[in-house]
N, C-alpha and C positions, 0 to 999 in steps of 0.2 A: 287702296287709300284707307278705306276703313279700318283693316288688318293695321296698318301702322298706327290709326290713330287709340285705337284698343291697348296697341301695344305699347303705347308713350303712356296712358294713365297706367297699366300695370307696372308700367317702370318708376313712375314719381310714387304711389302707393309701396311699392315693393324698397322703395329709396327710406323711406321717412317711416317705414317699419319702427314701431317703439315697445324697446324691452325696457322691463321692470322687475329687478332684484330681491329677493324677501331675503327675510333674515330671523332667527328667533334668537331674544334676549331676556335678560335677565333684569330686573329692578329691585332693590330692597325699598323698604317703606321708608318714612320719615321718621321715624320712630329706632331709636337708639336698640341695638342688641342690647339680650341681658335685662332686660328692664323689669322691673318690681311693677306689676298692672293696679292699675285703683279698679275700684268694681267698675265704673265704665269705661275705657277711654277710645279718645278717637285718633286715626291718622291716614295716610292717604299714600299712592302712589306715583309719582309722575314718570312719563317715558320719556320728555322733552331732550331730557340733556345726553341722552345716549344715541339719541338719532342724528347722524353727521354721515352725509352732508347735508345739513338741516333743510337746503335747497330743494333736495330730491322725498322728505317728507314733511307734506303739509298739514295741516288738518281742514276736512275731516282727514283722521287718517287710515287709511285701511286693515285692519287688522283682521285678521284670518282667524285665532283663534287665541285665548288665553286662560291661564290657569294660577289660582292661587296657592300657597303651602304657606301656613301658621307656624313655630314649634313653641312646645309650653313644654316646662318644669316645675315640678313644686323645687320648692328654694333647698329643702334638708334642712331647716331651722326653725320650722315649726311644731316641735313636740311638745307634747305639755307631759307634766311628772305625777304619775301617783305611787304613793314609799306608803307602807304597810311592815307594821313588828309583828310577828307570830311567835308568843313564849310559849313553851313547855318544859315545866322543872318539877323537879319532889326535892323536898328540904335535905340539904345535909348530902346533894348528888351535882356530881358532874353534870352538867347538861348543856344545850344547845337554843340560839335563838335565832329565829328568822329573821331578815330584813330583806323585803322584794320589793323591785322596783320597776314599776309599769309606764313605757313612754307612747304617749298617742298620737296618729299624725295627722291632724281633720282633713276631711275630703274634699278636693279642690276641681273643679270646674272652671269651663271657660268657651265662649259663644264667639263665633263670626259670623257677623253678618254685611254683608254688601251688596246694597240694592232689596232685589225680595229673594234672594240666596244668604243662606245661612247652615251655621253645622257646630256641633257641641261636641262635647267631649271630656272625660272626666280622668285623675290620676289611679292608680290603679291599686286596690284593696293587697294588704300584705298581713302576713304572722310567724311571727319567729318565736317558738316554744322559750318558754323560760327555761335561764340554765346558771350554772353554778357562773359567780364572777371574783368570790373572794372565800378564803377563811380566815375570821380573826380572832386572838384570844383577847378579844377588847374590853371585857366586863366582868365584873363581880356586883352582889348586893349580901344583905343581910337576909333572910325569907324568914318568914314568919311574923312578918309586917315589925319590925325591930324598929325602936321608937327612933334610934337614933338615926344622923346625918351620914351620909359614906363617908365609908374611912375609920368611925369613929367606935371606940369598944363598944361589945353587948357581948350579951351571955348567948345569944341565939348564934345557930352555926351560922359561918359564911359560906355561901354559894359563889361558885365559879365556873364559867362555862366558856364559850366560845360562841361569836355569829356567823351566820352560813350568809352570805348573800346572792340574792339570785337576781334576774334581770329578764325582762322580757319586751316587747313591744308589738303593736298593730297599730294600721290604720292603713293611710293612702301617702303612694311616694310614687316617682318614675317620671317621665315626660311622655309626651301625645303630641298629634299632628293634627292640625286641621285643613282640610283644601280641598276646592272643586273644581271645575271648569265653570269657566263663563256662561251665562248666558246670553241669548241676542240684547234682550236689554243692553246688560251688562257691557257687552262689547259695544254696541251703541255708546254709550255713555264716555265709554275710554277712548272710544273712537273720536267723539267731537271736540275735545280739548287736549287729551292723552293725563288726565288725573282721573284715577278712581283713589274715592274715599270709602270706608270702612269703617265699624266698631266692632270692638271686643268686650264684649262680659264677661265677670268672673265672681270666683267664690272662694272661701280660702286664702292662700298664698301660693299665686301664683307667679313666674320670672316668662317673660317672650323673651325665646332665645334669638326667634329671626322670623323675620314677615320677607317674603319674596314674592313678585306678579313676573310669570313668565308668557313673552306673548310672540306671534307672529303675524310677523310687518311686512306687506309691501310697498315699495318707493309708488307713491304716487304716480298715476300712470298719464296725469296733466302737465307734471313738472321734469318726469323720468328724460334723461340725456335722447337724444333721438341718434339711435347708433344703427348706421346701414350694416344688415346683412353680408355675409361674402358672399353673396350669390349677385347681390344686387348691385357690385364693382361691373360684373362681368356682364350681367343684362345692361347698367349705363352702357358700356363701350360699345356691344352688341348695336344699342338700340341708338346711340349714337353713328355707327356704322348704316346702321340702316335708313337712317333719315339721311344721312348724309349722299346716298345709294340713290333713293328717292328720289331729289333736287336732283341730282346731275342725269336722270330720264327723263322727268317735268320736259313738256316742247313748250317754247316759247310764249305766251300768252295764255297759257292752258292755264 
């Protein structure tokens, strides 16, 4: 008698077993790819509308583990210009004149923070030697400081030459990534409503190409389907069989 009665709770226990499903997903933020950053701004992630069948998670919601990834770029249109003339002539000669032209590209930065996790990161220092970009036969003058206007007669010889021009640049260009994994905080937080919020700071001219939270979910294990085992088809009939076995030994009044 006892043996069966052991064996009926292991059967209803073994019956009403409940599995629960994970999954890892993907969210982008609220915040538009591409975007031109102000030195602060803020935005946030939600998981809500990707969890379906919204039935099987609740919140809190259980999350196992998650991770953030940032991308930044400087834009490419932030050079500034410095043009410099370099002459060298003798009166009454062929000669040649410089014109160089130097583009800058300021250093740009940029900060995540969420929660008390945070992480920086800056674009990357570059130099490209100066080099030839043109030859022109674009000038003449009078030398010898010739009172008159160009163009116009003097006794003094006329100079004619040619411009070299050359071209060079530095500064910072390129893109960078920002992202860590959660911490428990952190995952608390995303846990209790499924929003985490976030700020970015920056410096320069900086474009967010794309904010993503990738995280792993399990279905709530209060709401999770209650799916029997194949095991536990064959212990019902079993254990059905055996009660059934039972009764028709029972003697009369026992």
């Amino acid at each position: 008698m006892k043996i069966t009665k052991l064996f009926s709770a292991g059967l209803v226990a073994t019956v009403f077993t409940v599995t629960a499903d994970a999954a890892v997903l993907n969210v982008s933020s609220n915040l538009a790819n591409n975007l031109y950053l102000n030195s602060n701004t803020s935005g946030s992630f939600s998981i809500a509308s990707l969890l379906t069948p919204a039935s099987n998670y609740l919140p809190p919601y259980q999350i196992n583990s998650a991770s953030v990834m940032f991308s930044f770029s400087d834009d490419a249109n932030d050079a500034t210009l410095t043009s410099a003339y370099y002459t060298a002539y003798t009166p009454a000669a062929i000669t040649s004149r410089l014109y160089v032209t130097t583009y800058t590209d300021p250093s740009e930065s940029a900060s995540v923070s969420i929660g008390g996790q945070s992480a920086s990161g800056t674009t990357t220092y570059f130099s490209t030697p100066s080099h030839l970009v043109g030859v022109t036969l674009d000038w003449n003058y009078y030398a010898n400081n010739c009172p008159g206007y160009y163009g116009q007669p003097c006794n003094h010889q006329l100079m004619q030459g040619t411009t070299h021009s050359y071209q060079s640049s530095s500064g910072y260009a390129g893109s960078f990534n920002l992202g860590y994994n959660l911490n428990a905080a952190n995952l608390s937080t995303l846990a209790s409503d499924g929003i985490l919020n976030f700020n970015l700071g920056r410096t320069g001219d900086l474009v967010l190409n794309s904010a993503t939270l990738t995280f792993d979910i399990t279905e709530n294990p209060a709401v999770a389907a209650a799916v029997p085992e194949p095991e536990a088809y064959v212990m019902l009939l079993a254990g059905l069989g055996l009660l059934g076995f039972t009764a028709r030994r029972r003697k009369p009044g026992a």
